[in-house]
C-alpha atoms as one frame of an Amber mdcrd trajectory, in Angstrom:
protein
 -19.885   3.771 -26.984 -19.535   2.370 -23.431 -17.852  -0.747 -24.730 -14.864
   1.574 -26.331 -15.126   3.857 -23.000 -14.226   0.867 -20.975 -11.740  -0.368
 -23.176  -9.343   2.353 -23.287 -10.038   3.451 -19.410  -8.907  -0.876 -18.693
  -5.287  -0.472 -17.664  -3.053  -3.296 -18.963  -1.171  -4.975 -16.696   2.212
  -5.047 -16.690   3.812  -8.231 -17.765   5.818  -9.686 -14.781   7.909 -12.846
 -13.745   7.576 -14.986 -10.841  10.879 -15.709  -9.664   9.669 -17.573  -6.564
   8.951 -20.787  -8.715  12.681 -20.309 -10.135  14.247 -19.932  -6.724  12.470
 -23.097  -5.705  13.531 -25.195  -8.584  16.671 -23.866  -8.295  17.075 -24.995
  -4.849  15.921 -28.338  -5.364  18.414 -28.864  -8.129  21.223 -27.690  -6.148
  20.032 -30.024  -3.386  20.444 -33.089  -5.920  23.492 -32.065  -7.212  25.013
 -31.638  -3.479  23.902 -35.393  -2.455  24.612 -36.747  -5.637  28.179 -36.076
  -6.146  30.618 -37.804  -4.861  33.317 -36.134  -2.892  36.763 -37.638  -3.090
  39.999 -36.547  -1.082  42.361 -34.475  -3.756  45.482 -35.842  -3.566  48.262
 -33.130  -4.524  51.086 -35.996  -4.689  51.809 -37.553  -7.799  52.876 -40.996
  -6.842  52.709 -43.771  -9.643  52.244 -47.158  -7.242  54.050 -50.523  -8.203
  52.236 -52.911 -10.026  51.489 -55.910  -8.540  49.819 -58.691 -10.037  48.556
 -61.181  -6.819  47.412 -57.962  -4.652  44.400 -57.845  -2.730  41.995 -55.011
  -2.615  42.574 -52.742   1.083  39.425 -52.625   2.762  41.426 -51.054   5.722
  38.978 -48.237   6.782  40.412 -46.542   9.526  44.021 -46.345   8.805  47.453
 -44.558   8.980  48.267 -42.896   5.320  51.845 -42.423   4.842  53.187 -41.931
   1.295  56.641 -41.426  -0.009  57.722 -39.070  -2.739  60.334 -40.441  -5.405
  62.564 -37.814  -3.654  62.358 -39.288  -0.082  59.752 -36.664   1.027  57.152
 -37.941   3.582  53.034 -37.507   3.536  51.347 -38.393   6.787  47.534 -38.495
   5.359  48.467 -35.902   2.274  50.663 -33.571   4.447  54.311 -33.030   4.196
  56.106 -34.045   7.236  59.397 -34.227   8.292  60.986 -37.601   9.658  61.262
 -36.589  13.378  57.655 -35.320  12.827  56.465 -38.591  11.328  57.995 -40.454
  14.176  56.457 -38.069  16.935  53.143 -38.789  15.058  53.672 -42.251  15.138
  54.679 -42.751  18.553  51.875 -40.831  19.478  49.327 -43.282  17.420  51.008
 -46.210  18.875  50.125 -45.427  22.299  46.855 -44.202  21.933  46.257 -46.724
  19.292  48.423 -49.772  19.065  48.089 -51.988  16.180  46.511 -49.038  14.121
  46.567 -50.486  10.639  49.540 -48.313   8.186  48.661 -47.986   4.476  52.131
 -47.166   2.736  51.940 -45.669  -0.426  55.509 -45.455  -2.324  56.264 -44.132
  -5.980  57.894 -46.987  -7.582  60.706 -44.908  -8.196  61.202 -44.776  -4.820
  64.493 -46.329  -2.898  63.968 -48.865  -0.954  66.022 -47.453   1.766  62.361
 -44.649   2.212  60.160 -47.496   2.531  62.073 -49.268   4.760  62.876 -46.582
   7.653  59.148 -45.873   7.397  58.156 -49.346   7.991  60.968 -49.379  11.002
  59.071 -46.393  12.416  56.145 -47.696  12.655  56.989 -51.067  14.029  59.460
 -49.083  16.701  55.930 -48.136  18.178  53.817 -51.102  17.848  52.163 -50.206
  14.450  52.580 -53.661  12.528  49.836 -54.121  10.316  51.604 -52.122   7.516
  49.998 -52.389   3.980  51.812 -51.152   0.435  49.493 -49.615  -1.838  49.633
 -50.991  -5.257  47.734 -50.904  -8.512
């Protein structure tokens, strides 16, 4: 009788979950995920580059990033700028910075008349080592 007496007076326990494990595991994943990917600048121009078959890779790394629309619009490092701005800009780099190197990125759709006042704006204020972006 005292076996049955202590059975049903035993309270079960209520089932539970541990979500500290789940947090942690959680975290750590996240963590991997964060290192592991790789983060690369979103470009919102859609610029198709020339194709040139005897170009070099750029291993410029700190560089001027102009790019030209097919409808003459200017990007100084993936923002819209107007010419007198992109000169300003420009000026500005070539007397803090002379000889900066210039990545130019052009659609190939693009006039050569574009490519050619950016070029001139950049030499005007001592920025010569001017690259074209190509594929």
């Amino acid at each position: 009788m005292d076996t049955t007496h202590d059975f049903i007076c035993r309270r079960r326990r209520r089932p539970t979950i541990n979500i500290v494990p789940l947090v942690d595991v959680l975290t750590v994943l996240l963590f991997f995920f964060l290192v592991t990917m790789q983060f690369k600048q979103v470009s919102t121009l859609n610029i198709t580059v020339p194709k040139i078959e005897t170009a070099g890779e750029n291993e410029i790394e700190e560089r001027i990033v102009i790019a030209v629309s097919p409808e003459g619009e200017f990007y100084l490092n993936d923002r819209a700028v107007e010419k007198a701005v992109l000169a300003a800009a420009m000026k500005l780099a070539g007397e803090l910075t002379p000889n900066t190197p210039v990545l130019l990125i052009a659609d190939e759709e693009v006039p050569l008349k574009f490519v050619t006042e950016v070029m001139d704006v950049c030499r005007t204020y001592q920025l010569n080592k001017i690259r074209l972006q190509s594929r």
